[in-house]
N, C-alpha and C positions, 0 to 999 in steps of 0.2 A: 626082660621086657618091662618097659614103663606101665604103672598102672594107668588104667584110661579115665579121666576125668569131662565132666561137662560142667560148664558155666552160661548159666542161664542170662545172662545180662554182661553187658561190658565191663570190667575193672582196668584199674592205673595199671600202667608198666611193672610198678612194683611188686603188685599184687600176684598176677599172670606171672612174672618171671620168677617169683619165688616159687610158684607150683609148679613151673617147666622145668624146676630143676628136678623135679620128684617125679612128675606126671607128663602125660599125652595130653593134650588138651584141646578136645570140640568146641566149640559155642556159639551160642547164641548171638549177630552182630546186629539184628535189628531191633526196631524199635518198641518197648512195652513189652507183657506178658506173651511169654513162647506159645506159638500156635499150639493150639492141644497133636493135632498132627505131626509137628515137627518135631514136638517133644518123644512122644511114645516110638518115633523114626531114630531121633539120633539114642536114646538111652539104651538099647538093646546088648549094647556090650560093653557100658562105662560100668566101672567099676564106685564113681564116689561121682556127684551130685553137686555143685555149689548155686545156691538160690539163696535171695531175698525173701523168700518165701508168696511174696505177693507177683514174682515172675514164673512160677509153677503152678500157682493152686494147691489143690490138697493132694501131700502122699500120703494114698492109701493104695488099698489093694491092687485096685483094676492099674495104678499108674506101676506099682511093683510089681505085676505082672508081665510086665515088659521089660523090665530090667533085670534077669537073673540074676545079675551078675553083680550088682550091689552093695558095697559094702555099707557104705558112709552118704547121709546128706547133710550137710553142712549149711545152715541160714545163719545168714547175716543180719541178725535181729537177737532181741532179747525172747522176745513171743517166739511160740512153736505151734500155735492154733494148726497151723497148714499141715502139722505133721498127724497122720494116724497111729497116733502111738502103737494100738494093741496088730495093728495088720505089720506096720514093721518090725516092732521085737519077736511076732509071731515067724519072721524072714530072717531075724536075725541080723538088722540093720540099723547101724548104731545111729542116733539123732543127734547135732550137736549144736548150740545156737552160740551167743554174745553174749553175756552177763557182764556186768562192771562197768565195761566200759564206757557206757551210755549214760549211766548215774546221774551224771551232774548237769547234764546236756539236755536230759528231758528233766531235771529237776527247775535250771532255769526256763525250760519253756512253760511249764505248770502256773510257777510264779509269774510269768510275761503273762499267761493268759487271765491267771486272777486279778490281777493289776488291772490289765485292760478292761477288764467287765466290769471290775469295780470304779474305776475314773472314766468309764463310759469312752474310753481313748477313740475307736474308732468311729464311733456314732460321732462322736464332736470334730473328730479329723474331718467325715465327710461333711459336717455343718460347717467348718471355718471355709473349704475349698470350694464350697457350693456359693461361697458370697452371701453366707446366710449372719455371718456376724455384724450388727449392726452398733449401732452408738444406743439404740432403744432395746438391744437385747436385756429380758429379763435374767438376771444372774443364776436367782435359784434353779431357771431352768437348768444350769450347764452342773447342777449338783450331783457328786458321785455319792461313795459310800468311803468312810475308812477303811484300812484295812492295817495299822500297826494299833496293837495292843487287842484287834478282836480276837472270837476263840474260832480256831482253824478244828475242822474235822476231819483225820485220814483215813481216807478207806485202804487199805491196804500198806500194812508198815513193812516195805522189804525196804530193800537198799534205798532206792528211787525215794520212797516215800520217807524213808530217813533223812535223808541228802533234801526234801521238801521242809522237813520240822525242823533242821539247820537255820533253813534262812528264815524259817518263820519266825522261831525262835529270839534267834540272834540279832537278825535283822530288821524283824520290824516288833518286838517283843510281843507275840501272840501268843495265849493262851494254847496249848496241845491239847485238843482230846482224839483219839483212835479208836478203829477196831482192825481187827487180823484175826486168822487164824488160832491163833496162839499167841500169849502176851509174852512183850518184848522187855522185860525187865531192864534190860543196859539202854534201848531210849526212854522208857518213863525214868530211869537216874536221869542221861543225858540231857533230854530237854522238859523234865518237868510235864511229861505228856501224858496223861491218862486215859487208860482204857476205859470204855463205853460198848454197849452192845451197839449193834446197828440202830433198831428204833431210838434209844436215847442220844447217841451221836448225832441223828439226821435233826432229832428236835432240839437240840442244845447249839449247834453249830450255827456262827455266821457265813463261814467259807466253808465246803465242802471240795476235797481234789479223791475224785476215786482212780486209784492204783493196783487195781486186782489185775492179773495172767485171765486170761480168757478159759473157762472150765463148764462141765456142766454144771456144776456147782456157782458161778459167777455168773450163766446167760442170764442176761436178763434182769439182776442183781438189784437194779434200782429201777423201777417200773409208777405204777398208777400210785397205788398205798406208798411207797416212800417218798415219792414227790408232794403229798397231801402232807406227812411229818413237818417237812423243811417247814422254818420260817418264812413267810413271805419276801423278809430283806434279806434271803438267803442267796448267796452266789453257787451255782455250781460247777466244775470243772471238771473234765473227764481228756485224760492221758492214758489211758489203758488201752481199752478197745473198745471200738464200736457196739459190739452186741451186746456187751454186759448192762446197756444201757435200753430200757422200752422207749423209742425214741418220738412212737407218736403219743408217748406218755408224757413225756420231755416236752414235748412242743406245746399239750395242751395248759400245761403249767406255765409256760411260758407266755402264751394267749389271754391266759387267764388270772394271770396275776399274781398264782401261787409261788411261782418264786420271782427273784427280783430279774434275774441274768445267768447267762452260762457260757463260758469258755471251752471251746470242743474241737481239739486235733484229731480225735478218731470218731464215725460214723459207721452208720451199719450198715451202709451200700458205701462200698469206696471207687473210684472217683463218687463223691454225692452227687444226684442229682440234679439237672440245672433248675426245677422246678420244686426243690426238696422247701417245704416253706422257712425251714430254720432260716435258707438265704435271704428272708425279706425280714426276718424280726430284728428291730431294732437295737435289740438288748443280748444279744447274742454273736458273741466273737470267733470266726471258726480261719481254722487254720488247716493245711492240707496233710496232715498226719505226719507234721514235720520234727517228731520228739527228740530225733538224734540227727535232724540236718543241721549240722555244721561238717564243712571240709574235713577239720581234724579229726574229730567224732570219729565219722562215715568211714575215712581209711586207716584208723585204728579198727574198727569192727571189721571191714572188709580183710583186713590182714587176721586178722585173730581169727576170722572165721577159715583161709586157708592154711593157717597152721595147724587147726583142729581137723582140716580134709586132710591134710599131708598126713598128721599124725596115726592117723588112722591106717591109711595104705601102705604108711611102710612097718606098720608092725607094733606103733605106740598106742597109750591110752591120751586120746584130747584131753586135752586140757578142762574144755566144759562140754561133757557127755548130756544129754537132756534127764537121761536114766542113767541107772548102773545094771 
């Protein structure tokens, strides 16, 4: 007997039929995150789990409590926020997400978005289209900021954030400074990038891209006091997640002059709010949490994420386990 698998959300043919050859397969065919009802109804006797994580919500206890029979969840992401590490390994249910394959994907989105805030793109897109360009327009107005040869600041140097100090690097010859974890000796070789603690990176940076995993150690991460460090023509950018960020700390800097602009695909209420004030400031560029939308990207993840379900129920070690 096939193990039984759920899929929270529709995939390609490709995807699906490479798990039909392993598994049973329930799912999800409408539209958005699975009813909390529908979920705790169909998971009762699946054995492995395939989510985006943002079509589930959080596993934790009360939702592994309906599922006995559990091996494996499987997200389609790099993040694992959704997943309650200690209620699963406490069930003995392995986590498995996306690492790599996304690298370069939210690397250039990072860059799309500092560009943007820094050459004011789409504040002046909506000026050109509104018929606001004139023969008497004053020029200074349409003034950005540089961004080849300033000093870039990363918060978080994993992959991503390597794959960031790449094009900074190379591409537009920017100064590196960082902070992590723990220092990365093979990028300060590779791109000339030195470590900084957090306070002195936030005060020394003209571009700021925070790249941290979402932790309790990260909620929050950059709040009132680090927005006061930045320099006023500081740009900030946030590719991570939403919460690591105090976001009506973010807004009042942004009100108030303390930094210059911010480029932002993740928020702390996702969909954001239609009244969220970010959406009327000028100087802030938001995009809808798009770090790995590209076609190719998305069905490279979506395939890796079910080879890592398959691998699991028939008897192998995934490829990328969350834990060990």
């Amino acid at each position: 007997m096939k193990p039984k698998v759920y899929l929270t959300y529709p995939v390609s043919e490709e995807v699906e039929g490479f798990i039909a050859k392993h598994c049973e397969i329930q799912k999800w065919d409408g539209e958005g995150r699975v009813p909390e009802e529908v979920l705790l109804r169909e998971i009762k006797e699946i054995d492995g789990l395939y989510t985006s994580g943002s079509t589930t919500g959080k596993i934790d206890e009360r939702l592994l409590s309906h599922a006995p029979y559990l091996k494996v969840v499987s997200n389609v992401s790099v993040g694992y926020n959704n997943f309650d590490v200690e209620a699963m390994r406490k069930r003995n249910v392995i986590g498995t997400n996306t690492p790599h394959v996304l690298n370069e994907t939210v690397a250039d989105l990072a860059f799309a978005l500092l560009l943007a805030s820094a050459r004011r793109i789409v504040e002046l897109d909506k000026f050109v289209k509104a018929g606001n360009w004139k023969p008497t327009t004053v020029y200074s107005d349409t003034y950005g900021k540089d961004v080849h040869g300033a000093k870039l600041g990363i918060i978080g140097m994993g992959r991503i954030g390597e794959a960031i100090a790449r094009r900074a690097k190379f591409g537009f010859e920017m100064d590196i400074i960082y902070h992590n974890r723990t220092r990365k000796p093979d990028a300060e070789k590779k791109y000339e990038a030195a470590y900084r603690d957090l306070p002195t990176l936030l005060t020394e940076a003209d571009y700021i891209i925070l790249m941290t995993p979402l932790t309790s150690e990260t909620f929050q991460l950059i709040g009132e006091e680090e927005f006061k460090l930045m320099k006023q023509s500081a740009v900030f950018i946030n590719v991570s997640r939403g919460q690591t960020v105090d976001e009506q700390a973010l807004i009042r800097a942004l009100e108030n002059g303390e930094i210059y602009a911010a480029g932002l695909d993740v928020f702390e209420k996702e969909p954001i709010d239609a009244d969220n004030p970010l959406l009327t400031l000028p100087n802030v560029v938001t995009v809808p949490h798009i770090g790995s939308a590209t076609a190719k990207t998305e069905a490279k993840m979506a395939m890796r994420a079910a080879e890592n379900l398959v691998s699991v129920l028939t008897g192998n070690q995934p490829r990328d386990p969350v834990w060990q």
